[in-house]
TIVO-2410 file (N, C-alpha, C; in nm, 3 decimals):
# residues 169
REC num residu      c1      c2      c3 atome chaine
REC   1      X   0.085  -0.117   0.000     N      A
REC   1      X   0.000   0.000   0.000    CA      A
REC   1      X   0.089   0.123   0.000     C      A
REC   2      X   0.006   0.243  -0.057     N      A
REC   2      X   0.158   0.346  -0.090    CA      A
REC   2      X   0.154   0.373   0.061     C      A
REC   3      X   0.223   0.464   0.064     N      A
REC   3      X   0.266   0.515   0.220    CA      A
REC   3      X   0.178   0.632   0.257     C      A
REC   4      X   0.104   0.694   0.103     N      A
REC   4      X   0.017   0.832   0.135    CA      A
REC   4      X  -0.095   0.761   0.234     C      A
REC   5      X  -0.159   0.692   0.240     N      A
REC   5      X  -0.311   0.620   0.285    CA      A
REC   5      X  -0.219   0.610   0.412     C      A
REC   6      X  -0.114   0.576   0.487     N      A
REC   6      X  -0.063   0.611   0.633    CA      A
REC   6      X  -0.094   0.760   0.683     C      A
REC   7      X  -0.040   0.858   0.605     N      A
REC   7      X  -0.054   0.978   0.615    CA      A
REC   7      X  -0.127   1.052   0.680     C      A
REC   8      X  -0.242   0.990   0.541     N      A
REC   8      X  -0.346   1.021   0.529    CA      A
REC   8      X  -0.444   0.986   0.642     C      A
REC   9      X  -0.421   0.851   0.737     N      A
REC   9      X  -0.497   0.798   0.849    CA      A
REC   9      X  -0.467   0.816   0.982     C      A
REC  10      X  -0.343   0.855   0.984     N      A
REC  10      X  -0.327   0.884   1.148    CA      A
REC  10      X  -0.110   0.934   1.149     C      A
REC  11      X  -0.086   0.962   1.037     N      A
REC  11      X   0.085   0.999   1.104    CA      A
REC  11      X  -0.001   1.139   1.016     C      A
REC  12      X  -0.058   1.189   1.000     N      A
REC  12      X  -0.052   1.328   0.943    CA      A
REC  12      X  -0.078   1.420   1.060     C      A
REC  13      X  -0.021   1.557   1.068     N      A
REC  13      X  -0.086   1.619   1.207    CA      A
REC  13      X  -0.255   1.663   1.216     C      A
REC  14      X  -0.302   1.692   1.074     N      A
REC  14      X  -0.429   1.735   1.072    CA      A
REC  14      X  -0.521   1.589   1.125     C      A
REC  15      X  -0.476   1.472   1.035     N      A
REC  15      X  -0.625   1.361   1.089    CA      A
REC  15      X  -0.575   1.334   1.251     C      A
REC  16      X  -0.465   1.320   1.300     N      A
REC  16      X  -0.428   1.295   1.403    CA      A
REC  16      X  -0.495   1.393   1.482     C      A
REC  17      X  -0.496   1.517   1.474     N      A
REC  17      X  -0.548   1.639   1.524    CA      A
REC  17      X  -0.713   1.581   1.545     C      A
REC  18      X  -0.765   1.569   1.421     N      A
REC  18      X  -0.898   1.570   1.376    CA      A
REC  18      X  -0.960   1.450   1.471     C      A
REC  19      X  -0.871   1.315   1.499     N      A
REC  19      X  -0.919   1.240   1.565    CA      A
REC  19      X  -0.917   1.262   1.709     C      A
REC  20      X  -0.847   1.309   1.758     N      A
REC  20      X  -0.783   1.384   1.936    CA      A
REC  20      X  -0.911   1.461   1.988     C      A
REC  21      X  -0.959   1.547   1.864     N      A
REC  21      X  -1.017   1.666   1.857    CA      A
REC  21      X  -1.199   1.601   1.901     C      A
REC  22      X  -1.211   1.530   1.796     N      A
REC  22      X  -1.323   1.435   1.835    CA      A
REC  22      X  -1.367   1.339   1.945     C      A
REC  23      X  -1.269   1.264   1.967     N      A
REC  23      X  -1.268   1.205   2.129    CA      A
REC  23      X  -1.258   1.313   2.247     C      A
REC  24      X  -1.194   1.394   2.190     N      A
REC  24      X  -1.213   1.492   2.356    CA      A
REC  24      X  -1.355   1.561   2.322     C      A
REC  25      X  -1.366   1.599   2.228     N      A
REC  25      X  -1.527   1.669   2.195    CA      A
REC  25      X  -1.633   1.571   2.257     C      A
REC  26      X  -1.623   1.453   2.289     N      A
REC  26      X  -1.707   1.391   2.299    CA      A
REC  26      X  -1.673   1.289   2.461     C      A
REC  27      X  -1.570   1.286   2.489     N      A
REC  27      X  -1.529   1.230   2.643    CA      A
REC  27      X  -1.566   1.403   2.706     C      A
REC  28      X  -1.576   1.532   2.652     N      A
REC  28      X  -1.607   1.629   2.699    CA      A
REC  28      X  -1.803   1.634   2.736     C      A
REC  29      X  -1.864   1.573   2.659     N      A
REC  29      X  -1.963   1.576   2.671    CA      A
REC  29      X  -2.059   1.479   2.754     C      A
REC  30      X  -1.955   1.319   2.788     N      A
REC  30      X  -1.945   1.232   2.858    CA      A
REC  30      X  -1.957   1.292   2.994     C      A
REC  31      X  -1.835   1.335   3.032     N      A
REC  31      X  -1.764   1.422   3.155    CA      A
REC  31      X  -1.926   1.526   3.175     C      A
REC  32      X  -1.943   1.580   3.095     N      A
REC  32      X  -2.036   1.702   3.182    CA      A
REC  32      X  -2.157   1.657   3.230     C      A
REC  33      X  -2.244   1.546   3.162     N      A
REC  33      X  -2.354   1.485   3.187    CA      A
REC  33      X  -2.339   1.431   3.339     C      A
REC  34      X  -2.170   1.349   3.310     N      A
REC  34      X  -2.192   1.262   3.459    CA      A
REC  34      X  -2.184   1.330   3.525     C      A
REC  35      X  -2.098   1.498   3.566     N      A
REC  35      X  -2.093   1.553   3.695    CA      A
REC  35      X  -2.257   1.613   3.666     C      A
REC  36      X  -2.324   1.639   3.602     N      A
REC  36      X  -2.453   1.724   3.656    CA      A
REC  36      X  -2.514   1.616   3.684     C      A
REC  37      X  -2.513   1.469   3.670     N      A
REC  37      X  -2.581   1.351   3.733    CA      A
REC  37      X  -2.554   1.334   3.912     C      A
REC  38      X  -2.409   1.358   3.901     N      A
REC  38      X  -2.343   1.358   4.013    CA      A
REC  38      X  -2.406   1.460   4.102     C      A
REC  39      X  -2.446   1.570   4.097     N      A
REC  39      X  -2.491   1.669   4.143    CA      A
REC  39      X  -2.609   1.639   4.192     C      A
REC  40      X  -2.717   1.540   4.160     N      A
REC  40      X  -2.874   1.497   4.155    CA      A
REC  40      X  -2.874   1.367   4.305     C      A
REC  41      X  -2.769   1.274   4.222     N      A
REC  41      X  -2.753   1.170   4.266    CA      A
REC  41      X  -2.595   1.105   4.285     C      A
REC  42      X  -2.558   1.102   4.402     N      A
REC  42      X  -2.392   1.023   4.432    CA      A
REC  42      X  -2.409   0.877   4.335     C      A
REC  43      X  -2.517   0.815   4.341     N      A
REC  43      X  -2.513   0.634   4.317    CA      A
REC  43      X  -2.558   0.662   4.151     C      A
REC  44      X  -2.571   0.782   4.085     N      A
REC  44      X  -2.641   0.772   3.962    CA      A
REC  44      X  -2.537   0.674   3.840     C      A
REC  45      X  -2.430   0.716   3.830     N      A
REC  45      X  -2.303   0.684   3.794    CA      A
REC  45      X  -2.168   0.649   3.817     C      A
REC  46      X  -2.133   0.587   3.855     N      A
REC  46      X  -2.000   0.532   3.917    CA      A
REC  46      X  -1.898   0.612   3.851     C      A
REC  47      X  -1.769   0.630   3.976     N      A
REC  47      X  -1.646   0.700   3.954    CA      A
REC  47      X  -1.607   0.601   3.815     C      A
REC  48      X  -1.621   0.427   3.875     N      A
REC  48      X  -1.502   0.334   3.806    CA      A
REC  48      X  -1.609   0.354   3.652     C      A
REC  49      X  -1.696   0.415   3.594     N      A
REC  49      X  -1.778   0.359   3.519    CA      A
REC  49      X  -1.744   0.480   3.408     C      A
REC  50      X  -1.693   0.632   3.462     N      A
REC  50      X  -1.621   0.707   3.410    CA      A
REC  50      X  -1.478   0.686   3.360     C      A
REC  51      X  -1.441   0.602   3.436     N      A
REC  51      X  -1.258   0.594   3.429    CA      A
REC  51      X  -1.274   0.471   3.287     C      A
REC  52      X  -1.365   0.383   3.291     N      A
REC  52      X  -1.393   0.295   3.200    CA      A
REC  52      X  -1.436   0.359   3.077     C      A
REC  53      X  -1.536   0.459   3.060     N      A
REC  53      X  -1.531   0.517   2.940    CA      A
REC  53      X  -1.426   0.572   2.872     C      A
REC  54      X  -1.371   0.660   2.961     N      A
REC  54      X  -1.277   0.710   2.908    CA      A
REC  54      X  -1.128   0.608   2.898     C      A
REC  55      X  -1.129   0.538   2.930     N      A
REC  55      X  -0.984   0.417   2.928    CA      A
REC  55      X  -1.026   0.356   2.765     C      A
REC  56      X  -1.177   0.352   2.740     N      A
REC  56      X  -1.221   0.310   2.602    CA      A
REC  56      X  -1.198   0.376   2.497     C      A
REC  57      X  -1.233   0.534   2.542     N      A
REC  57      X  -1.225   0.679   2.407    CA      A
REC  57      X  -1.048   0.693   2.414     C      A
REC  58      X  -0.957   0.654   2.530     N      A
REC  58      X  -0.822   0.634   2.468    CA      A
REC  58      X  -0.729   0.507   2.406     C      A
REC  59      X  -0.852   0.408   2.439     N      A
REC  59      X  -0.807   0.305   2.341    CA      A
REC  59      X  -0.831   0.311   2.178     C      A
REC  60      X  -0.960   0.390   2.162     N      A
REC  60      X  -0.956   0.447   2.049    CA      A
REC  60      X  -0.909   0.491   1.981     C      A
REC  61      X  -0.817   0.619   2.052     N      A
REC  61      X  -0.741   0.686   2.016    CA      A
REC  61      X  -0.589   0.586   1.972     C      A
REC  62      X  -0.589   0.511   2.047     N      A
REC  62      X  -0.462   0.398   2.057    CA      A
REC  62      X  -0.482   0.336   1.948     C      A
REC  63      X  -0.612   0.336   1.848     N      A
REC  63      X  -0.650   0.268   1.753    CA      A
REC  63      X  -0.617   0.359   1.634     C      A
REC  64      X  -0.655   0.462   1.634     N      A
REC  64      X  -0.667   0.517   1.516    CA      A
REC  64      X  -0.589   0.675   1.534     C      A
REC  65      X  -0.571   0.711   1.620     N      A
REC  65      X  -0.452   0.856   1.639    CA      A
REC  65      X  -0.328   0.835   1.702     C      A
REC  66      X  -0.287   0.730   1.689     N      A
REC  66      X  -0.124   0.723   1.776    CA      A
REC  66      X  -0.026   0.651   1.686     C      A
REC  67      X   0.056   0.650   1.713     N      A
REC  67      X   0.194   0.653   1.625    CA      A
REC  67      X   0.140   0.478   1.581     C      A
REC  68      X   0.095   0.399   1.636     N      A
REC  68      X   0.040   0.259   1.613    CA      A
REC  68      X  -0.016   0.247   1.446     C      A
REC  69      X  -0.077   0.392   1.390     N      A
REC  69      X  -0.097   0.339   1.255    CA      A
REC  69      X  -0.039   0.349   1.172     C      A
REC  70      X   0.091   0.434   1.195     N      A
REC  70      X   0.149   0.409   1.076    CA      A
REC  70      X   0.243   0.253   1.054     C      A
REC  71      X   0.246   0.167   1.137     N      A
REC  71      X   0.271   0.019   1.125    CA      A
REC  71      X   0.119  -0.073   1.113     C      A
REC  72      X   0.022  -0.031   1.067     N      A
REC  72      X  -0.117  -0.122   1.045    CA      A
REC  72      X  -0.058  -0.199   0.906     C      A
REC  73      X   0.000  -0.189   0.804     N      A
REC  73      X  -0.014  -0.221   0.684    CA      A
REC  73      X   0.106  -0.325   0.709     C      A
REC  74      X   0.192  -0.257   0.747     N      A
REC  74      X   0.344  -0.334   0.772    CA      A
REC  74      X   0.369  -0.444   0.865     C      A
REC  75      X   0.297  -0.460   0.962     N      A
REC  75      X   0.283  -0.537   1.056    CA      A
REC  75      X   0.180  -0.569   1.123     C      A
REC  76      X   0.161  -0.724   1.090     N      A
REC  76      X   0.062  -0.815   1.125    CA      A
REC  76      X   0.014  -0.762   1.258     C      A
REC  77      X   0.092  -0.762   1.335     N      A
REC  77      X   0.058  -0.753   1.501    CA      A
REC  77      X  -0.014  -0.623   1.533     C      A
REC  78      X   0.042  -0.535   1.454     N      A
REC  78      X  -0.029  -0.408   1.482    CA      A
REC  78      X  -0.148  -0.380   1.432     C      A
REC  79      X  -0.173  -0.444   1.312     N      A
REC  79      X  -0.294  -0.439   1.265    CA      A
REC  79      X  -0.340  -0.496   1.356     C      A
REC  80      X  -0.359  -0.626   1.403     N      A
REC  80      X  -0.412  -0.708   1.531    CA      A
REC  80      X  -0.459  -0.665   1.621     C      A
REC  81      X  -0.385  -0.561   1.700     N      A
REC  81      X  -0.377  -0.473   1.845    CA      A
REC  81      X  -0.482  -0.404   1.746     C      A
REC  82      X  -0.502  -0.343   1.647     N      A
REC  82      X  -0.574  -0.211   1.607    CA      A
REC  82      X  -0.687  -0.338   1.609     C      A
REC  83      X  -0.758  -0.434   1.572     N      A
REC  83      X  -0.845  -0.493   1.575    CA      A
REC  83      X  -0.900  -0.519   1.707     C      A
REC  84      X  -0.818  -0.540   1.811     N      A
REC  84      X  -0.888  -0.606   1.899    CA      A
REC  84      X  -0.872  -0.467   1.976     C      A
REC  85      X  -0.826  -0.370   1.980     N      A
REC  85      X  -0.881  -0.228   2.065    CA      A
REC  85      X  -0.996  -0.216   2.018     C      A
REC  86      X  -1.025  -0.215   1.875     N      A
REC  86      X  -1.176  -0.153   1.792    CA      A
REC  86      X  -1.298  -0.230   1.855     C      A
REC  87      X  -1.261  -0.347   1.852     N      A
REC  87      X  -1.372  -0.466   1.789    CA      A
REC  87      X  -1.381  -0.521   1.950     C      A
REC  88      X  -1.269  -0.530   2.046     N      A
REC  88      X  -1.304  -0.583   2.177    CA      A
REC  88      X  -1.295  -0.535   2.273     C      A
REC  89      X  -1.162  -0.441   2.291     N      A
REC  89      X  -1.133  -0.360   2.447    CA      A
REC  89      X  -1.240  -0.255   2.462     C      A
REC  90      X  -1.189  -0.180   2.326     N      A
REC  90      X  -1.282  -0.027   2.375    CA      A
REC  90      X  -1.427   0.014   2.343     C      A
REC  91      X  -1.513  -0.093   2.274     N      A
REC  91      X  -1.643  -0.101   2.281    CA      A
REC  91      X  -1.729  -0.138   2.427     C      A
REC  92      X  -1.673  -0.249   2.476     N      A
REC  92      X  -1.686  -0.305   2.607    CA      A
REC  92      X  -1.681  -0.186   2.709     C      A
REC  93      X  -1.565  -0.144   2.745     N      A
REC  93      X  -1.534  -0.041   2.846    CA      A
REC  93      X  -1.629   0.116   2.828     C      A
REC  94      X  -1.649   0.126   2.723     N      A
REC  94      X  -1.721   0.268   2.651    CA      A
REC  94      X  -1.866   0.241   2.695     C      A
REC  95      X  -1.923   0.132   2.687     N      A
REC  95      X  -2.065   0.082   2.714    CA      A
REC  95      X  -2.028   0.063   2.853     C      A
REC  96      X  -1.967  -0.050   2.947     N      A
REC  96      X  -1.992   0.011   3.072    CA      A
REC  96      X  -1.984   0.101   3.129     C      A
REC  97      X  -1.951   0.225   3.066     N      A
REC  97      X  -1.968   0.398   3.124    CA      A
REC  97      X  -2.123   0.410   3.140     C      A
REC  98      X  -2.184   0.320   3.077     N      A
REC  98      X  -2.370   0.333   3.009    CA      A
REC  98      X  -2.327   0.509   2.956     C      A
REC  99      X  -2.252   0.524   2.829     N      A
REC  99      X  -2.274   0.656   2.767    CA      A
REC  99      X  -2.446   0.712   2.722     C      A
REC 100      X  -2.515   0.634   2.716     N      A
REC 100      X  -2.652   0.703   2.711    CA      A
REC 100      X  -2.697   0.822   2.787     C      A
REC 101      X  -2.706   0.752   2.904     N      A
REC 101      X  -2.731   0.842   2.978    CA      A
REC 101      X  -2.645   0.961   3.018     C      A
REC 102      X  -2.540   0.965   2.988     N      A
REC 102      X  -2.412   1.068   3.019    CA      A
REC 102      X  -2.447   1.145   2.938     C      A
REC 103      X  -2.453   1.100   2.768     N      A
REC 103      X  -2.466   1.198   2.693    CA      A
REC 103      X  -2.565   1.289   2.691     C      A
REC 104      X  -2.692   1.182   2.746     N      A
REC 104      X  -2.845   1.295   2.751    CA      A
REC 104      X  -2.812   1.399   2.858     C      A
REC 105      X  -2.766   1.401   2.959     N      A
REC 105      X  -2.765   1.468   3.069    CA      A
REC 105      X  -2.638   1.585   2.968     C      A
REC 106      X  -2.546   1.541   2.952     N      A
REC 106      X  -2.433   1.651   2.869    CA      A
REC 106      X  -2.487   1.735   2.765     C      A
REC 107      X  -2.559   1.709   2.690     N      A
REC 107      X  -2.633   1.770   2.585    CA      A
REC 107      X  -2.662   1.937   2.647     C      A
REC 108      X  -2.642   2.031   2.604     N      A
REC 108      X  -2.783   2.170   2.625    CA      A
REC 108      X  -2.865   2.139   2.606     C      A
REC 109      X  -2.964   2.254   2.711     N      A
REC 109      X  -3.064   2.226   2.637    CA      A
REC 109      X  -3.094   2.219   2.523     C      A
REC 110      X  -3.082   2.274   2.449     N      A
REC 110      X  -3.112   2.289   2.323    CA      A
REC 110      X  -3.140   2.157   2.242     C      A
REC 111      X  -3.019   2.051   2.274     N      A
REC 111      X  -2.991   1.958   2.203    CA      A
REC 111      X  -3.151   1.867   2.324     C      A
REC 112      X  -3.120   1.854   2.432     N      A
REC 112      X  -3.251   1.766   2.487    CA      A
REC 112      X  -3.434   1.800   2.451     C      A
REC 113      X  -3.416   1.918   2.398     N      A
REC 113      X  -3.574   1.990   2.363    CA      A
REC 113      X  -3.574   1.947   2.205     C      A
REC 114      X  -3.483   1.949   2.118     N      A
REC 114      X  -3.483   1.894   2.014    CA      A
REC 114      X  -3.511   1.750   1.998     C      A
REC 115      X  -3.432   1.683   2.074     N      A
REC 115      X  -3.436   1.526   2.006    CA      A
REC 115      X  -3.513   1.431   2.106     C      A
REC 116      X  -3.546   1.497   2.245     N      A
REC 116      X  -3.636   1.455   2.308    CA      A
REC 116      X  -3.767   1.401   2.268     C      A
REC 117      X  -3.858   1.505   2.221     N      A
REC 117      X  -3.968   1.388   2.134    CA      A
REC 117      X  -3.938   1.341   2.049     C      A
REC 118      X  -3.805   1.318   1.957     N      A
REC 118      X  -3.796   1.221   1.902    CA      A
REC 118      X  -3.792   1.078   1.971     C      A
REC 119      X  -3.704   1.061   2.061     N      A
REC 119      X  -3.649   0.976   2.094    CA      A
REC 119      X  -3.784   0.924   2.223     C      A
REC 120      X  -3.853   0.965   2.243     N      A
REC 120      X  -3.954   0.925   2.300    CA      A
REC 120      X  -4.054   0.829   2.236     C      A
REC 121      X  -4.050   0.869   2.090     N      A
REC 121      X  -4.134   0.803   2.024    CA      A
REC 121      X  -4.095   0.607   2.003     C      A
REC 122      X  -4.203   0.569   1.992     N      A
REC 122      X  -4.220   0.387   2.044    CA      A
REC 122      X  -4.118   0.359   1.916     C      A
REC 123      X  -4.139   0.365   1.855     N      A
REC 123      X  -4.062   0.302   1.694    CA      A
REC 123      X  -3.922   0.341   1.743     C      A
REC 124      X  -3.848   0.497   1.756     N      A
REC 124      X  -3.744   0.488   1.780    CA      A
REC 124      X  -3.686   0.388   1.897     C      A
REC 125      X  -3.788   0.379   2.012     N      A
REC 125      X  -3.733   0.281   2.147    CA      A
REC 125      X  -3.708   0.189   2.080     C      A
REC 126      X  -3.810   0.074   1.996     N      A
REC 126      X  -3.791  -0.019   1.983    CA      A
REC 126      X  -3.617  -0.079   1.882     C      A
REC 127      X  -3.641   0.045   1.801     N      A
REC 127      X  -3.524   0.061   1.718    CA      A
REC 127      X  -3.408   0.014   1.756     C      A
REC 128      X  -3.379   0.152   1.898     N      A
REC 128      X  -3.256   0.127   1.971    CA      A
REC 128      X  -3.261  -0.016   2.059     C      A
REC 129      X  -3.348  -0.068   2.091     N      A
REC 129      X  -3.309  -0.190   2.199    CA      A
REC 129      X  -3.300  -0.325   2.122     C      A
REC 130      X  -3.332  -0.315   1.957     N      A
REC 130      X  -3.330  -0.383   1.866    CA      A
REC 130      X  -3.157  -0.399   1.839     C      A
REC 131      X  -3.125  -0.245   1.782     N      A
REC 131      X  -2.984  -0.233   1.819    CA      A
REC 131      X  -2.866  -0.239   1.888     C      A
REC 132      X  -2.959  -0.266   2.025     N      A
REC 132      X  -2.817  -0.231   2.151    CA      A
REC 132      X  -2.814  -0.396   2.191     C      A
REC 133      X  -2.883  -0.514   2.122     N      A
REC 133      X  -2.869  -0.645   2.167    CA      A
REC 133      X  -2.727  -0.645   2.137     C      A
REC 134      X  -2.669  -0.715   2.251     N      A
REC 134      X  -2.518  -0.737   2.234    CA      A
REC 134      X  -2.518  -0.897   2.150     C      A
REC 135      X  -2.628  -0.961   2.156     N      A
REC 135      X  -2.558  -1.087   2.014    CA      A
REC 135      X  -2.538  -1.010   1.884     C      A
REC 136      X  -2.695  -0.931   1.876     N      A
REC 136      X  -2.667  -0.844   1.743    CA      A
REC 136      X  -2.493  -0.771   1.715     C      A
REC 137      X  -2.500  -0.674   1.802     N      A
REC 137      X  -2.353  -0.607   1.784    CA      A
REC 137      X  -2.243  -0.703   1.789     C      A
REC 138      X  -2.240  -0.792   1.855     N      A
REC 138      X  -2.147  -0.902   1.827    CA      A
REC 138      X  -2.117  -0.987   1.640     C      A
REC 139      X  -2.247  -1.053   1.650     N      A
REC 139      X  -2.241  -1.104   1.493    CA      A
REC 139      X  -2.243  -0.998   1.403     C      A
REC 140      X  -2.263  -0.857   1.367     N      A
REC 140      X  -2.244  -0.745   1.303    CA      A
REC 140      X  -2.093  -0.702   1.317     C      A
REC 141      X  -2.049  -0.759   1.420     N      A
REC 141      X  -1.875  -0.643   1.441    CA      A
REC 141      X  -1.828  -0.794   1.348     C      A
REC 142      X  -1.845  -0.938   1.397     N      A
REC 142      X  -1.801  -1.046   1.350    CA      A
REC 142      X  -1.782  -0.995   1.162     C      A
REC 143      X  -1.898  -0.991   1.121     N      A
REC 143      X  -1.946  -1.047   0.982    CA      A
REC 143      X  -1.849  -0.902   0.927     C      A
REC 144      X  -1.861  -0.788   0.975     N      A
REC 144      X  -1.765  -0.672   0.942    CA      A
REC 144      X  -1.637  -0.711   0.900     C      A
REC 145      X  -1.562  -0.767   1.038     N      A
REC 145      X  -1.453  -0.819   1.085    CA      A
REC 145      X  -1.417  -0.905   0.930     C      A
REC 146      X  -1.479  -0.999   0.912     N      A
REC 146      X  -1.479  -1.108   0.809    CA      A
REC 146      X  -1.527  -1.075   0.650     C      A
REC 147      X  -1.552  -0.950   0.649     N      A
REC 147      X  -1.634  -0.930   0.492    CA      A
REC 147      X  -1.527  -0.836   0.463     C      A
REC 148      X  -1.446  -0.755   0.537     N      A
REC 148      X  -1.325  -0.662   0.520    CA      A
REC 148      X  -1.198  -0.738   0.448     C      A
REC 149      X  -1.205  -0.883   0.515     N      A
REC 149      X  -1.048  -0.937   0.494    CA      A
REC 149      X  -1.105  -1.065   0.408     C      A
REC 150      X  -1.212  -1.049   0.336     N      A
REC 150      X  -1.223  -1.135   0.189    CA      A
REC 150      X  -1.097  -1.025   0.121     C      A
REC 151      X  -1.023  -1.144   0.039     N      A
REC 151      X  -0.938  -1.073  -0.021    CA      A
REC 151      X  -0.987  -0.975  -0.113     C      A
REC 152      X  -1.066  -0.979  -0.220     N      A
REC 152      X  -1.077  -0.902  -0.318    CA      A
REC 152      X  -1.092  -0.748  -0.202     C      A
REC 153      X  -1.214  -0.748  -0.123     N      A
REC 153      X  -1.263  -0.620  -0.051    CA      A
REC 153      X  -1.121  -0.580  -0.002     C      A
REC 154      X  -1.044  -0.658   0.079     N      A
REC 154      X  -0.918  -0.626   0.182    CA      A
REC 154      X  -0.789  -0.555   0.042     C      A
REC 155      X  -0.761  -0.618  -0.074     N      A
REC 155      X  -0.697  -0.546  -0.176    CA      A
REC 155      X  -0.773  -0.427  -0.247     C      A
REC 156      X  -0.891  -0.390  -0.236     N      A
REC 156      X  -0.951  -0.304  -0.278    CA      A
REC 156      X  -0.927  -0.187  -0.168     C      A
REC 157      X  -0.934  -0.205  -0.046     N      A
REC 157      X  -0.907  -0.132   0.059    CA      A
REC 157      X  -0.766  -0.070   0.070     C      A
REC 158      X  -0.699  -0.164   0.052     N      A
REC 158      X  -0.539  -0.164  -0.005    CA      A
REC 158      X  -0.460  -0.055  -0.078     C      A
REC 159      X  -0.565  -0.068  -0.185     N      A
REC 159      X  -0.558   0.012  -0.355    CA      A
REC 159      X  -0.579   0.153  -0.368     C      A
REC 160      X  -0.713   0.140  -0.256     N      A
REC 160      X  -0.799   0.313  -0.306    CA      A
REC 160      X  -0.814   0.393  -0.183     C      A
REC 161      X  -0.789   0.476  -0.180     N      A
REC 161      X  -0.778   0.562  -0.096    CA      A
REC 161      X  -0.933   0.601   0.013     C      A
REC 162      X  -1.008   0.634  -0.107     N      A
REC 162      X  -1.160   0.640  -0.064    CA      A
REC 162      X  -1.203   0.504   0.052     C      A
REC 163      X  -1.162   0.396  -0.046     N      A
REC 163      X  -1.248   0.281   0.024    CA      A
REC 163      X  -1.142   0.227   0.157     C      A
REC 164      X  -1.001   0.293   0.188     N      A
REC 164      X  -0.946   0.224   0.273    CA      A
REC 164      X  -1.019   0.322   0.426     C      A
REC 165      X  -1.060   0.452   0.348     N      A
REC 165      X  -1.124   0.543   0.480    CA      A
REC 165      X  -1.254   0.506   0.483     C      A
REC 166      X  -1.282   0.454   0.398     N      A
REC 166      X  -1.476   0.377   0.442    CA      A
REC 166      X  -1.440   0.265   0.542     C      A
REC 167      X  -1.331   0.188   0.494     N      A
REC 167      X  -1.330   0.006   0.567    CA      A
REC 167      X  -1.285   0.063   0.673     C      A
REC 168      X  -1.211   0.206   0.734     N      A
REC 168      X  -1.148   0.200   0.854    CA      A
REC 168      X  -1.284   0.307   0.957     C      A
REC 169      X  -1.371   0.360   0.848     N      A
REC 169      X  -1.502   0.415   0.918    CA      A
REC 169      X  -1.578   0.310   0.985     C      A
***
């Protein structure tokens, strides 16, 4: 693979930036929900349940903004570590934060008066608890996992620039 698609994914300062920029934008919005929870209720959210989210949004980062990608292509192992941060450590740890509720509470208002009757509505509930089955997300990360590294898709990913930032979306 040329060396630009490294660059281009995490040794450049802008995506590196761009990814830093996003996890804190969003462990920022984590963070504010739980202390105004904290404020209501001591037992609403656990200290260890914070330290776990965020140990997840920097495994992320360990995935896709740290010096770790520019060896994904070159070395088996690192690609590996980048798989099993994505696909096992930091999904796990990010969900026992229960980010749902962090985020609703973090939101402005603005954002809770907006999407509030949405998200009230029966179709969306059912949606999300349709979604949040962990066999589902399991056999979905699986079949991902496995439809990426059919060769033709995994050399296509390889090749094009576009599709190596879709397979790593």
């Amino acid at each position: 693979m040329p060396s630009t698609h490294h660059i281009a994914m995490g040794l450049s300062l802008p995506s590196g930036v761009t990814i830093l920029a996003a996890l804190a934008f969003v462990s920022f919005i984590y963070v504010r929900g739980w202390r105004q929870m904290l404020r209501v209720s001591t037992s609403a959210i656990s200290g260890s349940r914070l330290a776990s989210f965020l140990i997840g949004m920097f495994l992320v980062w360990a995935a896709l903004g740290s010096p770790l990608v520019a060896y994904d292509h070159d070395l088996l192992t690192a690609h590996m570590i980048q798989h099993l941060l994505l696909m096992t450590f930091a999904p796990a740890l990010i969900l026992l934060g229960e980010p749902l509720l962090s985020f609703w509470n973090g939101l402005p208002q603005f954002g809770q008066s907006v999407l509030g009757p949405l998200f009230r509505r029966p179709f969306v509930r059912r949606f999300g608890r349709v979604l949040s089955r962990p066999a589902l997300c399991w056999i979905v990360s699986a079949l991902t996992l496995l439809g990426w590294h059919v060769p033709a898709l995994f050399t296509l990913g390889m090749q094009s620039e576009p599709w190596h930032s879709f397979e790593q979306a």
